[in-house]
Legacy VTK file of the C-alpha trace (Angstrom):
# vtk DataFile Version 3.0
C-alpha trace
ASCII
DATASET POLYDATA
POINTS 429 float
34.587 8.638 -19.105
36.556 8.007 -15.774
35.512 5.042 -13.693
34.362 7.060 -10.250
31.615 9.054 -8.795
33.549 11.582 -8.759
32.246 12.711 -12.215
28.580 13.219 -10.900
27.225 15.982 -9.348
26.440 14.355 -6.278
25.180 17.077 -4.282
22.213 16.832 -7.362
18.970 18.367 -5.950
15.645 17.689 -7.963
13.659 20.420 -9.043
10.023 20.318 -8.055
9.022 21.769 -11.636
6.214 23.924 -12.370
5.059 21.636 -15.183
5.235 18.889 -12.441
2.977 20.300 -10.041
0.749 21.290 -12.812
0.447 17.815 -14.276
-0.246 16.492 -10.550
-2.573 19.328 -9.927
-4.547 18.244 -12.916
-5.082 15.231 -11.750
-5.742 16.272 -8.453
-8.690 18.371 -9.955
-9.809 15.739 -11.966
-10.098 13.232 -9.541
-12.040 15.994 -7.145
-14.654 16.282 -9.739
-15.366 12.680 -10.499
-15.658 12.090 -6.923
-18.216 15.160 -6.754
-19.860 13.933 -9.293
-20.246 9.895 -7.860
-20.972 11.548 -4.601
-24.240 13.229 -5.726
-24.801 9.843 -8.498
-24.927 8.225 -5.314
-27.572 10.050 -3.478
-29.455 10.689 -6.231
-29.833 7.113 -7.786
-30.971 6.369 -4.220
-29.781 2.709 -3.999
-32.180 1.473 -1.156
-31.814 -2.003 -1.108
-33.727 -2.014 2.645
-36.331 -4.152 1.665
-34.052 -6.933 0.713
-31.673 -6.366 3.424
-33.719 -6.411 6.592
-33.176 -3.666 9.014
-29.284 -3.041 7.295
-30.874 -0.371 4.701
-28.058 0.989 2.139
-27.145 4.744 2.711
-24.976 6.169 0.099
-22.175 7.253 2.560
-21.224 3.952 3.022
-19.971 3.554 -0.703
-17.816 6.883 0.302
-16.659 5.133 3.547
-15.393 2.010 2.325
-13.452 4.361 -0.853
-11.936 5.995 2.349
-10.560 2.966 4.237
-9.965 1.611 0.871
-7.632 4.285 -0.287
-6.206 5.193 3.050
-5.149 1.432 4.035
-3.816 1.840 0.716
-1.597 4.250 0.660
-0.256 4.038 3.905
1.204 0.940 3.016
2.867 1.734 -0.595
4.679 4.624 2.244
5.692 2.398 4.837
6.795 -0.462 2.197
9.505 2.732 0.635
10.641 2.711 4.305
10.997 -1.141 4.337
12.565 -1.275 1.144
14.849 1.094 2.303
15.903 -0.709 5.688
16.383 -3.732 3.600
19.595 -2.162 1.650
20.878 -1.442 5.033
20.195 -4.829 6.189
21.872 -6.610 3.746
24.246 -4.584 2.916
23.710 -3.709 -0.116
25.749 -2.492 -2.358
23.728 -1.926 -6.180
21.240 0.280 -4.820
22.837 2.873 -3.175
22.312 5.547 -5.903
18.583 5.076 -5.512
18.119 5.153 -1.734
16.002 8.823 -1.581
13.921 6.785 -3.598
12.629 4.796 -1.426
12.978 6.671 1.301
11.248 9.688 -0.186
7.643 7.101 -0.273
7.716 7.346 3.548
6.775 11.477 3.522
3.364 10.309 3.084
3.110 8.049 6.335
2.615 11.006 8.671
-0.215 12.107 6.568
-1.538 8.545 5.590
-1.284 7.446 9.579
-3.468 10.633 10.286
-5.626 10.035 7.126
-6.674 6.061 8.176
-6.834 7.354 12.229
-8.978 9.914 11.586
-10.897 7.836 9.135
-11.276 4.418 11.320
-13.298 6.802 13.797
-15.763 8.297 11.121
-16.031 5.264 9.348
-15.860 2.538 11.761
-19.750 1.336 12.226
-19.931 1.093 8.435
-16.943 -0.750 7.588
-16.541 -2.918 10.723
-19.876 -5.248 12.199
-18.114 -6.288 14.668
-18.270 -2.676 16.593
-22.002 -3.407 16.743
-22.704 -4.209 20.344
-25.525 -6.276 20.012
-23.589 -9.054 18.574
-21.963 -9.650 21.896
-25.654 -9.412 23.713
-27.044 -13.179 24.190
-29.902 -11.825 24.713
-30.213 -10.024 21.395
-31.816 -12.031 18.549
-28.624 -10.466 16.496
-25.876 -12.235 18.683
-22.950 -13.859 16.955
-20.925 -16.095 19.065
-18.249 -16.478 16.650
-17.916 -12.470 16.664
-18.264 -12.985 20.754
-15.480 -15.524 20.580
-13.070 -13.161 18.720
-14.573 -9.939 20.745
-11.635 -9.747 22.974
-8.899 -9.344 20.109
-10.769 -5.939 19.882
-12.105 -4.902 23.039
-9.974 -6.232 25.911
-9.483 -5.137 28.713
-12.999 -3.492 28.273
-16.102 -5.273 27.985
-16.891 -6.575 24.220
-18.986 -3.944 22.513
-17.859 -1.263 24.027
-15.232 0.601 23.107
-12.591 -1.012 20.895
-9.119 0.068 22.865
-6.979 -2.980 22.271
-7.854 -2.470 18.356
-7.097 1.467 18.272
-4.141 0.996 20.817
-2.777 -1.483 18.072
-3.487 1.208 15.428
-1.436 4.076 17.240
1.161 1.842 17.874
2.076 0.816 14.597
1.717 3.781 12.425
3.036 5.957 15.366
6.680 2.918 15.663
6.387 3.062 11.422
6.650 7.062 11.576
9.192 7.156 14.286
11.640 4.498 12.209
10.949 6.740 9.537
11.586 9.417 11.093
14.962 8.115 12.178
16.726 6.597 9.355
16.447 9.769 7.420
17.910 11.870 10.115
20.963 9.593 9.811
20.712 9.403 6.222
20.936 13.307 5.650
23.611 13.174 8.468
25.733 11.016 6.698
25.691 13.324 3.817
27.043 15.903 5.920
29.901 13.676 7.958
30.654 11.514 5.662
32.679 8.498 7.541
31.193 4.254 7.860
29.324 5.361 11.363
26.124 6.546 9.996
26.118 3.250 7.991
26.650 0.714 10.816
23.800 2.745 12.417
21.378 2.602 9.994
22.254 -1.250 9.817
21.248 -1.504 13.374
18.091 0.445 13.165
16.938 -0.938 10.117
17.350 -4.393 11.587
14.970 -3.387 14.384
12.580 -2.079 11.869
12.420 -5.119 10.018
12.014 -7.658 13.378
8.924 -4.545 14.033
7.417 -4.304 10.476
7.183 -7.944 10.016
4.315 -8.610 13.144
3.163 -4.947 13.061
2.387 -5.198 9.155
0.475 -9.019 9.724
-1.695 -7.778 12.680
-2.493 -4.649 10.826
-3.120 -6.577 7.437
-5.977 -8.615 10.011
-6.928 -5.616 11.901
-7.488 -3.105 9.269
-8.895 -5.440 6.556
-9.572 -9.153 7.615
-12.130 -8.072 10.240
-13.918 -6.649 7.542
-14.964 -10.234 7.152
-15.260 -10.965 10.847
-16.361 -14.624 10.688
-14.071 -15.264 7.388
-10.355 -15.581 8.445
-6.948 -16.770 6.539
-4.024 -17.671 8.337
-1.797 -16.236 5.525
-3.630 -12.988 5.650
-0.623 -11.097 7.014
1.533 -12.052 4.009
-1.150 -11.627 1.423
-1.671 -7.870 1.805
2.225 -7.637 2.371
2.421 -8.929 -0.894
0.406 -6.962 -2.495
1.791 -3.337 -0.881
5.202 -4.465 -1.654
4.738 -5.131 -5.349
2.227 -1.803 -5.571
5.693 0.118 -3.581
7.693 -1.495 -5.560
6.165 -0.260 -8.586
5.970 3.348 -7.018
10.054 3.717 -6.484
10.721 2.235 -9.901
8.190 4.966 -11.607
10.104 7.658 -9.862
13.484 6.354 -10.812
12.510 6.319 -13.958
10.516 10.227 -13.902
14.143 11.222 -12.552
16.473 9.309 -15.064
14.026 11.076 -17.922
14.445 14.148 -16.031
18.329 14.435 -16.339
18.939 12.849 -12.659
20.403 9.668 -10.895
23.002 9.756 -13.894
24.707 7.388 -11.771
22.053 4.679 -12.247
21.770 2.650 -15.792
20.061 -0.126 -16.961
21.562 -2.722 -14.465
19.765 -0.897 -11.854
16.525 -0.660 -13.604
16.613 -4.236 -14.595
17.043 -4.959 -10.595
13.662 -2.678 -10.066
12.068 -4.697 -12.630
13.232 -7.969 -11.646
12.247 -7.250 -8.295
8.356 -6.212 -9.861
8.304 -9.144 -11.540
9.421 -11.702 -8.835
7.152 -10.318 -6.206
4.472 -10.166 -8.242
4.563 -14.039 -8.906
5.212 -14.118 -5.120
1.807 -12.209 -4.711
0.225 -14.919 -7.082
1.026 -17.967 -5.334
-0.293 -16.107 -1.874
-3.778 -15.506 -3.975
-3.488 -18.732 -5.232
-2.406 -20.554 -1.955
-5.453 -18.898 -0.208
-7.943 -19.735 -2.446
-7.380 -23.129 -3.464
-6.695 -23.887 0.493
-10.151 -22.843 1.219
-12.173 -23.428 -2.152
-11.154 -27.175 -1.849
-11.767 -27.910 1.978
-15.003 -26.649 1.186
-15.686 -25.395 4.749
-18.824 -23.098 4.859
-17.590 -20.351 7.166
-13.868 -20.323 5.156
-15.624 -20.828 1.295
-18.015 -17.984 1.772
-15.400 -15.405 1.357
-14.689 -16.463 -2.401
-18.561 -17.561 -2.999
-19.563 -13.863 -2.883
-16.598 -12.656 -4.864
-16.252 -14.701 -7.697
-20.542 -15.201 -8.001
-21.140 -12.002 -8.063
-22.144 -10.013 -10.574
-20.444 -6.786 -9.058
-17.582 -8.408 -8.130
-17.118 -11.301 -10.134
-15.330 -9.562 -13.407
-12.962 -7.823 -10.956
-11.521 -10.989 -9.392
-10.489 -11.382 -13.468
-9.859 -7.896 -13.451
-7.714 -8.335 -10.367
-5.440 -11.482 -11.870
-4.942 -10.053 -15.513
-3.192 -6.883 -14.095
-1.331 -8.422 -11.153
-0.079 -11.495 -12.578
-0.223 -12.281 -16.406
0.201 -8.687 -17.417
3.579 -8.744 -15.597
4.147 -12.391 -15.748
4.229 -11.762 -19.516
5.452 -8.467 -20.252
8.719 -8.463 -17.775
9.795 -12.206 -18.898
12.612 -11.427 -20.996
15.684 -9.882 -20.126
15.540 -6.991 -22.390
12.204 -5.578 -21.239
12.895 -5.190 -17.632
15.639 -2.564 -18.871
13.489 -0.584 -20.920
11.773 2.012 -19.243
8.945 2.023 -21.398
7.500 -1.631 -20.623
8.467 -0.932 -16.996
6.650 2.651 -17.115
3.586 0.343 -18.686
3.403 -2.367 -16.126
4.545 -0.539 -12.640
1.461 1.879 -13.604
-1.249 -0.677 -13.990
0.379 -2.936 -11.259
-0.415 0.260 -8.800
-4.084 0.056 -10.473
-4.131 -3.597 -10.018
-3.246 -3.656 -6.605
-5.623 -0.985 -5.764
-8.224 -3.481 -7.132
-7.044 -6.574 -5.120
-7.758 -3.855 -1.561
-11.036 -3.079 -3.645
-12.505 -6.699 -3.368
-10.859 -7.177 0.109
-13.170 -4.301 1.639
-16.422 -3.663 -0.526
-17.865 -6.872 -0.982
-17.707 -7.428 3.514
-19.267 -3.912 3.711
-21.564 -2.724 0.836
-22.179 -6.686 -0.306
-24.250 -6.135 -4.194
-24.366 -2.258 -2.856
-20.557 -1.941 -3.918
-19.015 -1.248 -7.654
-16.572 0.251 -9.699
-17.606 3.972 -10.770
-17.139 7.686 -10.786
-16.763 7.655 -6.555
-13.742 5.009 -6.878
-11.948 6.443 -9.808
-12.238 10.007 -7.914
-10.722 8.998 -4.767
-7.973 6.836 -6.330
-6.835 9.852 -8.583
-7.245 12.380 -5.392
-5.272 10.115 -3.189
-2.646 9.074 -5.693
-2.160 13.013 -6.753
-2.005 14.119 -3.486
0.238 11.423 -2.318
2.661 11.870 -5.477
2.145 15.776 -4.523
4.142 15.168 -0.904
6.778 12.585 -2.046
7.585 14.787 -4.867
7.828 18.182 -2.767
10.124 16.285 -0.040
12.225 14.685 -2.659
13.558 18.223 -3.902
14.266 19.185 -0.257
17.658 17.107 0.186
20.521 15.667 -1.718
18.808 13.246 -4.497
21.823 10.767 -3.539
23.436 9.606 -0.346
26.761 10.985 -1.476
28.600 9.798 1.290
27.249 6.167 1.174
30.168 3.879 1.589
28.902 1.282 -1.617
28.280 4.151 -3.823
31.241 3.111 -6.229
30.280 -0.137 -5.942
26.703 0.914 -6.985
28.571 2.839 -10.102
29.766 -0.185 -10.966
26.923 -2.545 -11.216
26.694 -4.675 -13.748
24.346 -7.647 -14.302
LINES 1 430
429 0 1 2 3 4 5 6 7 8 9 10 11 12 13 14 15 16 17 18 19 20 21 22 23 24 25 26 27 28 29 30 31 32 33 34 35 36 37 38 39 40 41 42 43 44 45 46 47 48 49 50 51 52 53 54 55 56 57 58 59 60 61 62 63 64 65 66 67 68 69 70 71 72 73 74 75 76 77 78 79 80 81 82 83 84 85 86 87 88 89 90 91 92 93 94 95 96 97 98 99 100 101 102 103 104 105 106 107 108 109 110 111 112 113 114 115 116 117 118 119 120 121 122 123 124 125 126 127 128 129 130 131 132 133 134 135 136 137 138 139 140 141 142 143 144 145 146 147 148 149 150 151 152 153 154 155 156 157 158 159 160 161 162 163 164 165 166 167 168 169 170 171 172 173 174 175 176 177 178 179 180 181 182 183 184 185 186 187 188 189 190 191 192 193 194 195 196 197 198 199 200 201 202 203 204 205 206 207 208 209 210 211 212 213 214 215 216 217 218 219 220 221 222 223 224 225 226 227 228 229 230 231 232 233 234 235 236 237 238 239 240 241 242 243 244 245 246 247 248 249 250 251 252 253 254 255 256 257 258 259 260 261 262 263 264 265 266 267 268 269 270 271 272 273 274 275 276 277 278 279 280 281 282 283 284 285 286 287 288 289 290 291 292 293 294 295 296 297 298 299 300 301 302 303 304 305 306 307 308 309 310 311 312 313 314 315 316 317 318 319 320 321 322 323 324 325 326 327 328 329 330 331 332 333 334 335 336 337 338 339 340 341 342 343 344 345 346 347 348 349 350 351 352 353 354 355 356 357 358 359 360 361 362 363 364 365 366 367 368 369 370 371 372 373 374 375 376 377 378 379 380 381 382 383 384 385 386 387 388 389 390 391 392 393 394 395 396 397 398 399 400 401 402 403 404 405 406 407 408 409 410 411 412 413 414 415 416 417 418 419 420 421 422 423 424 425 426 427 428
C-alpha cells in the first residue's frame, strides 16, 4: 500500500441507500404512532390538576408544547454545533480531521429546517412555555404582579412596553439562527468550491470566516442558551447558563458526527480514516462529556450550598420530585459515568462498537438533561416521561437523520482538495 491519497477514490459520493431510508422511515413511523397514541393518552386521562393549581388549570397541549420546544431547541443545536465543529478545524488549522470534514458539516442541513421548526414553534407555544409573556405580571395593579419578572421585563420587551409584545426577544431569535444559517451557508459554498479549484485560497478563507463564526457563536449560543431555556425559569437564573447548554449540545453533536463516521466507515467509505481518527472522536466524547459534568456539578453545588431561596428552588423541584427526581439520576448515569467508564481506556475509544454504544445513549442522555431544563418550569408534577416524549424524540431524530443523510450523498464525501489531507492520511496517535 503506497503512502498517499492518491490511492482513494476521493471524488467518493455516498449512496443514500434504499435500506437506509427504509430503516429511518421506520422509525419515523414509529415515532408518529407513539406520539398519536400519547397525544390522545393525554386527553383522555384528563390530567386536571385545576383544583390544586389555582386559576393555572393543566390542558393536555401543554405536555405537547413543551415536547416541541424541547425537541426543537434540541436539535437545532446538535446542527449548529456540526457547523462549529467544523469552523474549529479551520481555526486551528487542523490537520487530522480533514478526511471527516462533510461530517460535520453535513449536521448543519438541518439548521434551516430546525431555525424554522423553533420560530414557528416559539409563536404557537409561547404562553405555555414562557410566564413571563403574561402581561399581568408587569401590572402593579394586578394581584399577579412579579417585580422580579418586571425587573427583567425589558431583556424581552424593550423598546416596547413590558407585556406587550416581546420584539427584543424574537429580534434576538431571527438574528441568531438567521447569522448561524448564513455562516452555514457560506463555508460550504467555499468548501464545495475548493473541491472544484483546488489551490490554499479557499482554505485561508474559510480560516477567516470560521474565525468570525466562532467570535459570533460564542455570545449568540449563551444568550440563546438564556433566552430559549433559562427564562423558562424566569425568577431562577445561573450565570454559567450559557456554557451549560453549550456543553451539553456539543457532547450530544459530538456524538452525532462520530455515529456517522462510523455508519460510513461500516458502509465501505472514508477509507482514508482509521482508528487514530476514531480514537480523536472518542476522545473528544469523552473529554467534553467530563467538561459537561463539572458545568452540572459547578451549578449545582454553587447554588445548593449558598442556600439562597430564589437560586435553590430550581434543584428543590427537580431532585424532590417524584416526576423528576429519578431523571436527574437518569440524567448523570448516561452523561457522565456511562462514558466516564466505558471510554477510559485507550483501546475502547477505537472500537466502534463501545463508541456506537455510548455516542447513542449520550444523544438520549442529553435529550434528558433539555428534558428537566424545560418540563419541570412549565408543566411542574403535570410533566413525565411517556409515549408523547418517546414519539417526538424518534420523529425529530428520524427526520433530522432523514435531511443530513439526503444532503450528505449530494457532494464529494471528502474535501479532496484540502491542503492537510495527507497529513490527515497520516495520522497517527
Amino acid at each position: 500500500m503506497g503512502h498517499s491519497t492518491t490511492n482513494y477514490n476521493l471524488d467518493q459520493k455516498f449512496d443514500f441507500s434504499a435500506a437506509l431510508k427504509k430503516s429511518i422511515m421506520t422509525v419515523l413511523g414509529i415515532g408518529a404512532v407513539l406520539l398519536v397514541a400519547g397525544i390522545i393518552l393525554s386527553m383522555t386521562g384528563g390530567h386536571d390538576h385545576g383544583a390544586e393549581e389555582g386559576a393555572h388549570a393543566y390542558h393536555w397541549y401543554q405536555r405537547l408544547f413543551a415536547n416541541l420546544w424541547i425537541n426543537n431547541v434540541y436539535f437545532t443545536g446538535i446542527a449548529v454545533i456540526g457547523v462549529f465543529f467544523f469552523a474549529i478545524q479551520y481555526a486551528a488549522q487542523a490537520g487530522w480531521s480533514a478526511g471527516i470534514l462533510r461530517v460535520m458539516l453535513s449536521l448543519g442541513y438541518w439548521l434551516p429546517i430546525g431555525a424554522g421548526l423553533l420560530i414557528v414553534s416559539y409563536f404557537i407555544v409561547s404562553h405555555d412555555i414562557f410566564h413571563w409573556t403574561h402581561a399581568y405580571l408587569f401590572d402593579k395593579n394586578d394581584p399577579q404582579y412579579d417585580y422580579i419578572i418586571d425587573g427583567k421585563g425589558g431583556f424581552f420587551f424593550w423598546p416596547l412596553e413590558k407585556g406587550t409584545f416581546p420584539i427584543f426577544f424574537v429580534v434576538r431569535m431571527f438574528v441568531f439562527l438567521g447569522v448561524w444559517i448564513f455562516f452555514f451557508n457560506k463555508l460550504k459554498a467555499l468548501s464545495f468550491e475548493e473541491d472544484r479549484v483546488g489551490g490554499t485560497e479557499h482554505w485561508r478563507k474559510m480560516r477567516t470566516w470560521s474565525a468570525f463564526f466562532l467570535v459570533f457563536f460564542a455570545v449568540s449560543s449563551s444568550i440563546a442558551a438564556w433566552d430559549w431555556v433559562m427564562s423558562i425559569d424566569t425568577h431562577w437564573f445561573s450565570t454559567l447558563f450559557g456554557w451549560y447548554m453549550f456543553a451539553s449540545w456539543f457532547v450530544a453533536g459530538l456524538s452525532a458526527i462520530t455515529l456517522i463516521t462510523l455508519y460510513l466507515r461500516d458502509k465501505g467509505y472514508l477509507e482514508m480514516v482509521n482508528e487514530n481518527h476514531i480514537h480523536d472522536l472518542g476522545k473528544f466524547v469523552f473529554g467534553f462529556s467530563i467538561f459537561w459534568t463539572y458545568l452540572w456539578f459547578s451549578q449545582f453545588l454553587l447554588i445548593y450550598y449558598a442556600n439562597i431561596p430564589e437560586e435553590s428552588v430550581y434543584f428543590v423541584e427537580r431532585l424532590q420530585s417524584d416526576v423528576y427526581g429519578p431523571f436527574v439520576f437518569v440524567n448523570l448515569i448516561l452523561n457522565f459515568f456511562l462514558p466516564f467508564f466505558v471510554l477510559m481506556t485507550r483501546d475502547a475509544k477505537r472500537h466502534g462498537i463501545f463508541l456506537k454504544v455510548v455516542c447513542s445513549l449520550i444523544i438520549l442522555g442529553h435529550w434528558f438533561d433539555f428534558f428537566l431544563m424545560v418540563q419541570p418550569g412549565t408543566l411542574g408534577h403535570n410533566g413525565g416521561f411517556g409515549l408523547m416524549e418517546i414519539g417526538m424524540f424518534l420523529v425529530y431524530g428520524a427526520g433530522a437523520a432523514w435531511v443530513v443523510m439526503s444532503n450528505l450523498g449530494k457532494g464529494n464525501l471528502v474535501a479532496k482538495n484540502h491542503p492537510m489531507l495527507e497529513e490527515s492520511y497520516h495520522h497517527h496517535i
